[in-house]
Structures are given as structure tokens and as C-alpha cells.
C-alpha positions in Angstrom: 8.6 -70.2 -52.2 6.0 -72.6 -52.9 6.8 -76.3 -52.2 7.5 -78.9 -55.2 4.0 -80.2 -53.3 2.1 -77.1 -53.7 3.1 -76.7 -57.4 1.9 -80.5 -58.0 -1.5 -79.5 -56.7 -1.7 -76.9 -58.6 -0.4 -78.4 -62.2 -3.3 -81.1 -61.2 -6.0 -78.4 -60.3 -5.5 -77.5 -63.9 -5.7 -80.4 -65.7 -8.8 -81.0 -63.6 -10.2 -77.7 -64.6 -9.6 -78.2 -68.1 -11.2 -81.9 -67.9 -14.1 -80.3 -66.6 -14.2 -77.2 -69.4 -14.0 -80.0 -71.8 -16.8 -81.9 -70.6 -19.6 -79.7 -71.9 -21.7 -80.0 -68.8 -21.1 -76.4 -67.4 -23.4 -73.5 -67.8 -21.2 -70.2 -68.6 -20.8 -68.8 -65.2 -19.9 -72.1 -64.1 -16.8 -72.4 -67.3 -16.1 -68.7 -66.5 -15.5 -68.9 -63.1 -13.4 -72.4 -63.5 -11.1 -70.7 -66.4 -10.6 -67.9 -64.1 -9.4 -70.0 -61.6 -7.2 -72.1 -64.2 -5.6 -68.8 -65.3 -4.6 -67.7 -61.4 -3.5 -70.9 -61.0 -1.0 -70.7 -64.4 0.0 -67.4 -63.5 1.3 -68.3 -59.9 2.7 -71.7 -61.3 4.6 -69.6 -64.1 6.1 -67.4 -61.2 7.1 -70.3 -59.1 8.8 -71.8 -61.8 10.1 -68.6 -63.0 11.7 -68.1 -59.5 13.3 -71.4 -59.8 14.7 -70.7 -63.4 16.3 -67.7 -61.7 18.1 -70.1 -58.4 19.2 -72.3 -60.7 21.2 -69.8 -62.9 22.4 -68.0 -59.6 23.6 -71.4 -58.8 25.1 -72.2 -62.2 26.6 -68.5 -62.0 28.0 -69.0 -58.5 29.7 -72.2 -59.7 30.9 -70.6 -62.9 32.6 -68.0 -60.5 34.6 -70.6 -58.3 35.7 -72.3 -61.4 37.4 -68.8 -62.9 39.3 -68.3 -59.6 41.2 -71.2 -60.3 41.9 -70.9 -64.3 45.9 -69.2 -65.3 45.8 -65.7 -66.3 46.9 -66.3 -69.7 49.4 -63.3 -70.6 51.5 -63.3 -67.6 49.1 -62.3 -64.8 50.1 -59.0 -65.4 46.7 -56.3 -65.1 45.3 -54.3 -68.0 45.3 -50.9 -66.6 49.3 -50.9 -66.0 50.0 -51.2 -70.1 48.4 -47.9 -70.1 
């Protein structure tokens, strides 16, 4: 996975690139080839951070598990598929 670091760089790559798109002092091949770059660099920071969406809900989920082992059964313990 990509460090907090690497992310950072990125994140500032972009704001650099969009500095520069603003700036009006690119020809087109220049802008096109700098937007290009800003979109790879969106995409792989969007999958980074989506990979860290997902840990943290396998964490929340993983804690949410420990907690149920502990809570009362509520009718008696007793399991479902014995009523009949």
C-alpha cells in the first residue's frame, strides 16, 4: 500500500499541476500531457484511499464482532432452529 508519504506527494503533484494549467503559459501538448498526468495521479490516489476506506471498516467490523460475543442472548439463549 502506498505510504501516508507517497499520497502527500501526490495530493501536492496535483495541486502543482493544476497551478500550472491555470497559469496560461502552456501550449496544448504541454496542458495535455500535465492533465494526463493529474488524472493518473487522481486515479491512484482515489484507490489508495479507497483501500483505506475498506481497512478501516474491516477494522470497525472486526471490533463490532468482539463487542456481540459479549452482549446476553435476549430470549433465553435458547437457538432458533430447536422451536422448529
Amino acid at each position: 500500500m502506498e505510504s501516508d508519504a507517497g499520497l502527500d506527494r501526490r495530493l501536492e503533484r496535483i495541486e502543482e499541476i493544476v497551478r500550472l494549467l491555470d497559469s496560461d503559459s502552456l501550449g496544448l501538448d504541454e496542458a495535455l500531457a500535465l492533465f494526463e498526468e493529474g488524472v493518473g495521479h487522481i486515479r491512484r490516489a482515489r484507490e489508495v484511499l479507497a483501500r483505506t476506506e475498506l481497512r478501516v471498516e474491516e477494522l470497525i467490523g472486526e471490533e463490532d464482532e468482539e463487542v456481540r460475543e459479549f452482549e446476553p442472548a435476549g430470549d433465553g439463549g435458547g437457538d432458533d432452529a430447536e422451536d422448529g
